[in-house]
Structure formats: C-alpha cells, structure tokens
C-alpha positions, -999 to 999 in steps of 0.1 A, spaced: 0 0 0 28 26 9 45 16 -23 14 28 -42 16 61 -24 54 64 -33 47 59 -65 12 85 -67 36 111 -50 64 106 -75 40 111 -101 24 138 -91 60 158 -81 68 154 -118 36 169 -131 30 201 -116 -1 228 -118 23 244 -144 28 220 -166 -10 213 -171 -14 250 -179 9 251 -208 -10 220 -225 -45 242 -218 -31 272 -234 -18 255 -260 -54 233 -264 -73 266 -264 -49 280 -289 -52 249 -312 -87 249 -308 -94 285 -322 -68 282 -348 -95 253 -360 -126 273 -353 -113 304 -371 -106 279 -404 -137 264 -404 -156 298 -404 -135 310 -433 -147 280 -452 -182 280 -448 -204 295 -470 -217 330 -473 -250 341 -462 -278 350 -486 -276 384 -472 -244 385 -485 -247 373 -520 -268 405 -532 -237 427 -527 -216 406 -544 -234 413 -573 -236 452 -567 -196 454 -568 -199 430 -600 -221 458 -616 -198 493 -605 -178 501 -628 -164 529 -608 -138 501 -597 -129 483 -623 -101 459 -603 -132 452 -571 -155 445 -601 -133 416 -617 -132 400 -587 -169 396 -579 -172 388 -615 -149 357 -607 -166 350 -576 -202 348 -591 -191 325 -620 -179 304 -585 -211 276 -574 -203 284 -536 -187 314 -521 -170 309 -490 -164 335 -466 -129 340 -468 -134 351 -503 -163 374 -497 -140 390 -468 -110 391 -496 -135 411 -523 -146 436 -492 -114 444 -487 -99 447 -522 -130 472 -524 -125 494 -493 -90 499 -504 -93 506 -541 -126 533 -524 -97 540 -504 -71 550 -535 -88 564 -557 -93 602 -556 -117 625 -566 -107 658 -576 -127 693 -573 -124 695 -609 -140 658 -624 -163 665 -595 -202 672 -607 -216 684 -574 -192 713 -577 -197 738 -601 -167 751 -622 -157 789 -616 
C-alpha cells in the first residue's frame, strides 16, 4: 500500500499545476486556430450574396468588379473570399481620388 503512495507522489512531483497549464493554453490555442478555419470555409449568407453582385455591376472600380465577377461565375462562395473582395474594395474606395475639378456636385468657376 505505501508503495502505491510512493509511487502517486512521484507522479504527481513530476507533473506540476504548471505543466498542465501550458498544454490548456496550448489546447485553447489549437482549438481556435480550428474554429477560425472552419468559419473561413463556410459559406456565405444570402444576405451576403446581393452585394456581391452590386460590386460586379460598379464600374467605378474596375479591379473590385473583376473580382466579384470571378466569384459569381464560383457555385459556392466561401467567406474568406467574400471578406477578400470587401477588402480589395474598401482599399481601391480607399485610393482612388476624386478631384474638385471631375467632381459634378461642384460647379466650375
């Protein structure tokens, strides 16, 4: 019986609180590595889908436009390419500017 004890105490001196936590950090890090990649693949929403085929239709940016193009000749969008076109549209919004002078709403002097 006291050689069971020995050898629980042993055992237990070797695995400390310490050591557990690492392998819970690194299981919760794991774990939303593997969330975050399943999101990215699943599908869009139908919500979603609509504006898809607004930036296909603007011509105003020709490089965003191309893209949705692709992506509604696609059967199944996934989100990480929906997030992908959002983003190649905010920063092409984002660089191109719009000058006093090609601007209609203000009148030449």
């Amino acid at each position: 019986m006291f050689k069971s004890i020995d050898i629980f105490n042993s055992v237990k001196s070797k695995f400390s609180f310490a050591y557990y936590v690492h392998y819970f950090v690194v299981f919760i890090v794991v774990s939303v590595l593997f969330l975050g990649y399943l999101l990215l693949t699943s599908p869009i929403k139908p919500n979603q889908y609509p504006k898809i085929q607004r930036l296909a239709l603007m011509g105003q940016y020709p490089q965003t436009q191309n893209l949705a193009e692709q992506l509604l000749r696609q059967p199944q969008v996934n989100k990480q390419q929906y997030f992908r076109l959002i983003r190649a549209f905010q920063y092409e919004q984002k660089a191109i500017k719009q000058y006093p002078a090609l601007d209609p709403e203000h009148p030449s002097q």
